[in-house]
N, C-alpha and C positions, 0 to 999 in steps of 0.2 A: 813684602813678597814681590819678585819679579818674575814675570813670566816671560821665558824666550824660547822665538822660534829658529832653529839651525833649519836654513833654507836647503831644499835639496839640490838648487845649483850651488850650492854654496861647499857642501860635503860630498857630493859625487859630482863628477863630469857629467851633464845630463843629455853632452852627443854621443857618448860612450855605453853601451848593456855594462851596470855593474862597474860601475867606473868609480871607486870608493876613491877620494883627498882625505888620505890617512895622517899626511902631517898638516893639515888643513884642521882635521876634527881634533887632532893632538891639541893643537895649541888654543884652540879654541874652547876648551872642553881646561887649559889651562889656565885660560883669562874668567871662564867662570869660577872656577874652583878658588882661583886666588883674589878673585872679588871682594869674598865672606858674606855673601848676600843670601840670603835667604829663598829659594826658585824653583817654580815647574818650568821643564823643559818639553820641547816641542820639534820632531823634526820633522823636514820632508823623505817623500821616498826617491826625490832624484831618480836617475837611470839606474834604481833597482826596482823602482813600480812604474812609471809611466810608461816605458817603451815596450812592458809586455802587455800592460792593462790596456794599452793602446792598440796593440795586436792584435789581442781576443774582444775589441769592444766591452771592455768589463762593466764602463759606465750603462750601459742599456741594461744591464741586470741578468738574472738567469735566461736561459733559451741555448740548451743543447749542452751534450759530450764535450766540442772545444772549447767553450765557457768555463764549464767546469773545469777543465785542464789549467786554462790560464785563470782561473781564480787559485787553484793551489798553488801553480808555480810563484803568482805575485804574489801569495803572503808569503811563502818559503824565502822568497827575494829579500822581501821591506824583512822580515825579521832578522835574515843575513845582516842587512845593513844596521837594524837596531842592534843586533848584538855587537858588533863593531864600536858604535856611539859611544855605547854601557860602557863599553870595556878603556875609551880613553878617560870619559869619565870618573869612572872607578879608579882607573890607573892616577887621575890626578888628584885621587883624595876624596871624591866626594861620594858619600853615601847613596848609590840612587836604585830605583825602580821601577822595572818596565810595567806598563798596562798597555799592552796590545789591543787596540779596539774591535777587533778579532774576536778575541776572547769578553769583551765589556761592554762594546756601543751595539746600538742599535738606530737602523733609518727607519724613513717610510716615505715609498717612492719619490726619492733620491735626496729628504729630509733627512738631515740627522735631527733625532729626538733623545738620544739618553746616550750618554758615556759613560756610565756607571762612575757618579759623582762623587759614591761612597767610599769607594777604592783609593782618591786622590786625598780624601778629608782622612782616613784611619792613617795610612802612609804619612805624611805631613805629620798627624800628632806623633806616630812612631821617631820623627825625626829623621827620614828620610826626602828623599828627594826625587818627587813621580817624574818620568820619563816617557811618552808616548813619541806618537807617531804616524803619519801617512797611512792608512793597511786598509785592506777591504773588511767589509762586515755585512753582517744580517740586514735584510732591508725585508719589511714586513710587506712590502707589495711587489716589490720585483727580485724577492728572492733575496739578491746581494747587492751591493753597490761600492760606492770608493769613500771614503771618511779620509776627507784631504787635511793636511794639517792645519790650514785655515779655517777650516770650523770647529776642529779640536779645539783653538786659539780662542776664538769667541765663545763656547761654551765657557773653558774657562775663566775667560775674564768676567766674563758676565755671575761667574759664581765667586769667585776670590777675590773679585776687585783688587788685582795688584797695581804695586804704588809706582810701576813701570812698566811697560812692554817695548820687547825690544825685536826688531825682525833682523834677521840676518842676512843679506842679499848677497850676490854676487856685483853691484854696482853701487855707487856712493847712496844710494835712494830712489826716491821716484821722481823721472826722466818726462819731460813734455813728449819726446819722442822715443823713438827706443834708440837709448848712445850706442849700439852694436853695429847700425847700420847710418846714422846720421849724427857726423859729425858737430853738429850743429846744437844738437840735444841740449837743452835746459836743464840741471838738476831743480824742482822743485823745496824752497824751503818749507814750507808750508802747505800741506795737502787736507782739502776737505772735500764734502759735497760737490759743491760747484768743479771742482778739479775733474768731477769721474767723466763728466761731457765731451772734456776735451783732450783725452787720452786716444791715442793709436792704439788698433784693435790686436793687431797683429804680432805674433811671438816668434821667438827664433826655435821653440824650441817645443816638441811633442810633448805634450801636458794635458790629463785627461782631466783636470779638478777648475779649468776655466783660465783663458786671459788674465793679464795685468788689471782688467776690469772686475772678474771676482775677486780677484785676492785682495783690490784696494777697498771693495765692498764691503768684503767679512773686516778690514782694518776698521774701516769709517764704524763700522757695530762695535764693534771691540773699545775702540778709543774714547765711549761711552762709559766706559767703566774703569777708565785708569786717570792718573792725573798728566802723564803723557805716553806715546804712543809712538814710538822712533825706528825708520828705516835707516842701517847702516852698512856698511860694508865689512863683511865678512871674511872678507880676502884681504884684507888690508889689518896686519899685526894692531893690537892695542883699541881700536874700534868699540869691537864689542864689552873688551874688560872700560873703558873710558863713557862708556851708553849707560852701562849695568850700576856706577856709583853713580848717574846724574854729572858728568864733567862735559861738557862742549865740545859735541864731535861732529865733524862733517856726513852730513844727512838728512833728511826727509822726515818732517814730524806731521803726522795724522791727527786731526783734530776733528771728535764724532762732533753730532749737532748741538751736543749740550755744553761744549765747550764753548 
């Protein structure tokens, strides 16, 4: 089993409202399929949820009329874009299945607690191949909240124990500094613990689900349950299909505490 996440800089432009890389998700969706690996997949909502989830404050949960607006438009968005995913997916052969966490997870105050585990385990024996994603959901103390795909990620690892995880970025991996703005930047071979201290806090880009620092959090949980744990570049041909058999690619590998 491998599990991978399509980063949502990686499939939409995330300075763009709804800014889908339609031959971005094409080909990537082509390196999985001609893999032959076995996989849950995982994407972000890009600039089809953060830039309006970030409008309406959606992370603070329910409080008013505008809330509720921008809770419908952002699931109406992220599922725009899952249908998108599905559809190159599909187009390149592989049998797959949405589980909108909309319709299946559930928080509590701003925990996620359940993804409806059942749904990924029946699909799987079906022979298919579950599909989530980024979306807002139920949150048992503030109403609703955001189910980012980095904790979708970690729920599933931590249930499937895949024998890979693979993240999709938009940069070779993870950077001592952010390479957007400093030339200088480090690609890290090796990321663990000790690594999350000495990260720059700072993003270029409107993101309600947290910093370079949560997303390498939820990695460092995850990388507990796989035998490795690899940041790659997703913008770059052959990456991800070269990550997915285990072949030597340039990138960032995550290494939880039990490694």
């Amino acid at each position: 089993m491998i599990l991978i996440k399509l980063g949502g800089s990686v499939i939409t432009d995330k300075t763009q409202y709804r800014a889908f890389r339609q031959d971005v998700a094409q080909r990537l969706a082509n390196e999985i399929a001609d893999a032959g690996e076995r996989c849950m997949i995982v994407h972000g909502a890009g600039s089809y949820g953060h830039v309006m989830a970030h409008r309406h404050s959606l992370a603070e949960g329910a409080g008013g009329k505008d809330r509720s607006k921008g809770l419908a438009k952002v699931s109406q968005d992220v599922r725009d874009l899952n249908l998108k995913i599905m559809e190159e997916l599909n187009r390149a052969g592989m049998g797959c299945i949405s589980i909108p966490p909309s319709a299946s997870a559930m928080m509590d105050d701003g925990a996620l607690v359940d993804i409806g585990l059942e749904h990924y385990h029946r699909y799987l024996d079906l022979g298919l191949t579950p599909v989530t994603f980024g979306d807002v959901c139920l949150d048992q103390t503030k109403g609703f909240g955001i189910c980012s795909g980095d904790r979708l990620m970690t729920f599933l690892a931590e249930e499937f124990h895949p024998r890979r995880i693979v993240f999709c970025s938009d940069v070779d991996g993870i950077f001592d500094r952010d390479p957007f703005s400093d030339d200088e930047a480090i690609l890290l071979d090796i990321v663990d613990e000790g690594t999350l201290n000495q990260l720059c806090r700072t993003s270029r880009y409107t993101d309600v689900t947290g910093s370079i620092h949560g997303k390498l959090e939820q990695m460092l949980a995850m990388a507990r349950f796989t035998q490795e744990c690899q940041v790659v570049n997703g913008l770059m041909p052959s990456r991800l299909a070269d990550a997915i058999i285990g072949k030597c690619v340039t990138g960032s590998k995550v290494r939880g505490a039990l490694q």
